[in-house]
C-alpha positions in Angstrom: -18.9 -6.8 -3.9 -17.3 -9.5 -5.5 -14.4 -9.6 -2.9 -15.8 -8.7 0.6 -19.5 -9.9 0.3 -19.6 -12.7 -2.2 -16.4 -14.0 -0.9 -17.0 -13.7 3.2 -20.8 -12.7 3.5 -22.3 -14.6 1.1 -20.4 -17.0 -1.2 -23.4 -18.8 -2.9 -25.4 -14.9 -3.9 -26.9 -15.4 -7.1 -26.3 -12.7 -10.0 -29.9 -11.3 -9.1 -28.4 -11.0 -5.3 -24.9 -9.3 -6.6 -26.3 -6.5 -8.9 -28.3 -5.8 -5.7 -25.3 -5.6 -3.6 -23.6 -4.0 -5.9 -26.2 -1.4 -6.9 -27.4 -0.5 -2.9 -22.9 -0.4 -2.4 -22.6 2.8 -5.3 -25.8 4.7 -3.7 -23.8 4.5 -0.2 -20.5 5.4 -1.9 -22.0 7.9 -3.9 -23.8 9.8 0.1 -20.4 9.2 1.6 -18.7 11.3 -1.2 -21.1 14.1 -1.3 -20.6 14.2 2.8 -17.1 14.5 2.5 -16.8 16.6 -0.4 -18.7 19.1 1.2 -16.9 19.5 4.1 -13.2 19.5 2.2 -12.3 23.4 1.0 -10.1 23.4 -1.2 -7.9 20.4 -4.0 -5.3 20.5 -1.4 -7.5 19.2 1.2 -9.0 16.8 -0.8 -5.6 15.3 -1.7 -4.4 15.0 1.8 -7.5 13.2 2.7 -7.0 10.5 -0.3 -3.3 10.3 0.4 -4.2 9.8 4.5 -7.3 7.2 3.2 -5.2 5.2 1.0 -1.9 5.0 3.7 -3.9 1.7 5.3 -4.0 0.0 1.7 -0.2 0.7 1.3 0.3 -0.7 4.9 -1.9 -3.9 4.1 0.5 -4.3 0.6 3.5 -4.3 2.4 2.6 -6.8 5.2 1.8 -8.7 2.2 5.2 -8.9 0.9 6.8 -8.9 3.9 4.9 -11.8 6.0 3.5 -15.1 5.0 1.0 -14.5 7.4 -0.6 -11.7 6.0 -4.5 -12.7 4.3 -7.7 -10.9 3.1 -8.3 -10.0 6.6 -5.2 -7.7 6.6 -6.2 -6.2 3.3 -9.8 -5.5 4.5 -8.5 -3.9 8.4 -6.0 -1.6 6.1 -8.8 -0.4 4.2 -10.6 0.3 7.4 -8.2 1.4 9.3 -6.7 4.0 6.7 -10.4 5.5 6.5 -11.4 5.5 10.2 -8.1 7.0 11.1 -8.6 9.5 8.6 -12.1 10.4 9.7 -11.1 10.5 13.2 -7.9 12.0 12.8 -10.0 15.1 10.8 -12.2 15.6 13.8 -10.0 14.9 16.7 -6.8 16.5 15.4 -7.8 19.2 12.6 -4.7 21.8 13.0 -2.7 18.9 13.3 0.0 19.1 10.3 -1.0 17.0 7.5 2.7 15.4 7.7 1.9 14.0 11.1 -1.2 13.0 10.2 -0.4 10.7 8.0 2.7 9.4 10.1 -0.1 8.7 12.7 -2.5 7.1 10.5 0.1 4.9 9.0 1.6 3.4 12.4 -2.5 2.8 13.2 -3.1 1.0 10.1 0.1 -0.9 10.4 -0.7 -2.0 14.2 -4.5 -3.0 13.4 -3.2 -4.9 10.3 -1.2 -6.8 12.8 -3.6 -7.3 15.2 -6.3 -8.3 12.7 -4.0 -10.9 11.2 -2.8 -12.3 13.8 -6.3 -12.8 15.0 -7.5 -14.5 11.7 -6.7 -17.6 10.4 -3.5 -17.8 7.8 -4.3 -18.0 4.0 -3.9 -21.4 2.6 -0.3 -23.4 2.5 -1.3 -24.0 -1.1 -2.1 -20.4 -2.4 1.0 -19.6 -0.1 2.9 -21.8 -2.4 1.5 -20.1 -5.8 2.2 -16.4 -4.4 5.9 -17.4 -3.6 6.3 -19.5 -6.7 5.3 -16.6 -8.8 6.4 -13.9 -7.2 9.4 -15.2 -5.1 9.0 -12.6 -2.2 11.1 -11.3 0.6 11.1 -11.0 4.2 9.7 -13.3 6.8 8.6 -16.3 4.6 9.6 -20.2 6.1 11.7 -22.0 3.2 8.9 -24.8 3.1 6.2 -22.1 1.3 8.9 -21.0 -1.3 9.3 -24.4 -2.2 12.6 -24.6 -5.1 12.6 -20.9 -5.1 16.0 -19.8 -3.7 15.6 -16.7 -1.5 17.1 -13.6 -1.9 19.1 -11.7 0.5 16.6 -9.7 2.7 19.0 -7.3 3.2 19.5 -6.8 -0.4 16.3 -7.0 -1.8 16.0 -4.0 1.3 18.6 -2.0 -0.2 17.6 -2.4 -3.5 13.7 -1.1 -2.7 15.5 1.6 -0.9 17.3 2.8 -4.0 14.6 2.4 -6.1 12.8 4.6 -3.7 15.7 7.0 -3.7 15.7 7.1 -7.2 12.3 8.0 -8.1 11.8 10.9 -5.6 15.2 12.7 -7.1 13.9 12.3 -10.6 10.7 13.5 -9.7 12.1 16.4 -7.6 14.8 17.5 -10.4 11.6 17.7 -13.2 9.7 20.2 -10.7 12.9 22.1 -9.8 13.2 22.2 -13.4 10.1 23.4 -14.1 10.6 25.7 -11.3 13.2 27.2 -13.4 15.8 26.0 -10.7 17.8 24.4 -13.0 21.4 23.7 -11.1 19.5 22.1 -8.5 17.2 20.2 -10.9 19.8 18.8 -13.1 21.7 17.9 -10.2 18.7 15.6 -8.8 18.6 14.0 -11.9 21.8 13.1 -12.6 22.3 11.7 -9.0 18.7 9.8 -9.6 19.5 8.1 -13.0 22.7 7.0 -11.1 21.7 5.3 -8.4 18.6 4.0 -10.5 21.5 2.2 -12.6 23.2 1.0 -9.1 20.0 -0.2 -8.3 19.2 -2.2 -11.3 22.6 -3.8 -11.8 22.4 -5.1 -8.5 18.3 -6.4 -8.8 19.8 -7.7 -11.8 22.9 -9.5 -10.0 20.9 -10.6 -7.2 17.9 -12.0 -9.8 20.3 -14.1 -11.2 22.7 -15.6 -8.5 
């Protein structure tokens, strides 16, 4: 309510009009849920189709990071996106491995973030300035938004995400190996994880302070 309708659809609501909103928005989450829920089978199912729903969110976060140009708009069309696709991915494509599922509904949440963005005016130079001052981020940001902030290395901030990345998927596939009572493998994921989770520390660390 607060950040689609009161900030796009109607920014002077009073509270009488919000608690309306807000009240008519849980009724339609709440039929949406019980639609969907009926139709998924099993946990597994319903975890695919959160992890497919959500992919469009992730996408929107990333532009975000990546691209001054990103703004609500890109936010609000990875929402969208990440639930359509799912939807229509369920009906079009339902034997379709959940892998490529997602693969597919990512790329189409990435592309319509673009689109929308691109289509929509940029956020403002000022609120630009106050992200980057806070946050200092990487990628495709002009030096005039980041203002005295000194710009790290794309390329290292990219290998740095990348082990971090690395790092967390081997510590959390060593604990499950473990508990799978495969413990050579499991202890071998870990070790190799809390290593390069070091690496990748020392060298956020370097980079944070050059």
């Amino acid at each position: 309510v607060n950040d689609v309708y009161r900030r796009f659809v109607n920014p002077n609501a009073n509270q009488k009009q919000l608690v309306r909103v807000s009240r008519t928005t849980v009724v339609l989450i709440t039929i949406i849920a019980l639609v969907f829920s009926s139709q998924i089978e099993s946990v597994g199912d319903a975890w695919i189709f959160f992890i497919n729903a959500s992919a469009g969110l992730g996408a929107a976060q990333l532009i975000r990071w990546l691209w001054w140009r990103a703004n609500a708009y890109t936010e609000i069309a990875g929402m969208l996106a990440g639930l359509i696709g799912t939807i229509l991915g369920s009906i079009l494509f339902p034997d379709l491995d959940s892998r490529y599922q997602l693969a597919i509904i990512s790329n189409f949440c990435i592309l319509l973030c673009v689109i929308v963005t691109l289509l929509t005016k940029p956020t403002e130079e000022e609120r630009l300035k106050d992200f980057a001052a806070r946050f200092n981020p990487f990628g495709f940001w002009p030096k005039e938004l980041l203002g005295s902030n000194s710009q790290k290395s794309f390329r290292s901030d990219l290998l740095v995400w990348v082990l971090y990345i690395l790092s967390a998927f081997l510590l959390l596939f060593g604990l499950g190996h473990i508990l799978l009572d495969k413990m050579i493998v499991g202890v071998f994921e870990l070790i190799v994880g809390v290593g390069i989770l070091v690496t990748a520390y020392k060298k956020d660390k370097m980079a944070n302070h050059s």
